[in-house]
N, C-alpha and C positions, 0 to 999 in steps of 0.2 A: 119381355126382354130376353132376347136371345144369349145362348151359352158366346159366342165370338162378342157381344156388345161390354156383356158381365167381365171378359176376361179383359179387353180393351179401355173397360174402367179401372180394374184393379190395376193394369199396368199403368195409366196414366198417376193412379194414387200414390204407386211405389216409385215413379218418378218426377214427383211434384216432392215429397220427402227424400227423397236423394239430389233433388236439386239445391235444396236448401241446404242439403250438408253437406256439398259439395261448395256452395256457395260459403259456407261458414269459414269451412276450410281454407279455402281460398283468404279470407282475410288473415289469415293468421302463419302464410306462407312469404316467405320473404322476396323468393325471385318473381319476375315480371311476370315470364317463361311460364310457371308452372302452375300462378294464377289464370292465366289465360287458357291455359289449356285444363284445370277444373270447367273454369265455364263454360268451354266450347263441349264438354264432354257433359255437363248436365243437361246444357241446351240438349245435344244429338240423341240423349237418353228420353227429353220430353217427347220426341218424335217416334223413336225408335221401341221403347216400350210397349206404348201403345198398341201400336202393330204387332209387335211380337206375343201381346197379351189378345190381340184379335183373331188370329191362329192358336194360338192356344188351348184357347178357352175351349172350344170344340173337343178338342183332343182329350182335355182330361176331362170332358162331362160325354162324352161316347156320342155324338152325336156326329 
């Protein structure tokens, strides 16, 4: 398993947990507006992590 796959996991990890608490979040906010936008904002981090933990990962193991 390559350094870009390792980092690709950990970023998926750190935003499968920031989804969630984004999601909690969200219940406990009162306008529509600002629920909807936690959620569109954990979803684009489920994507978006990823990727940026696939470049990463490289970088900080020298490879």
């Amino acid at each position: 398993m390559g350094a870009a796959t390792i980092g690709a996991l950990a970023g998926l990890a750190v935003a499968i947990v920031d989804f969630f608490l984004l999601r909690l979040l969200a219940t406990r906010v009162d306008l529509d507006e600002t629920k909807r936008v936690l959620k569109i904002t954990g979803i684009s981090q489920l994507v978006l992590l990823p990727v940026v933990g696939w470049f990463a990962g490289p970088l900080i193991a020298g490879e």
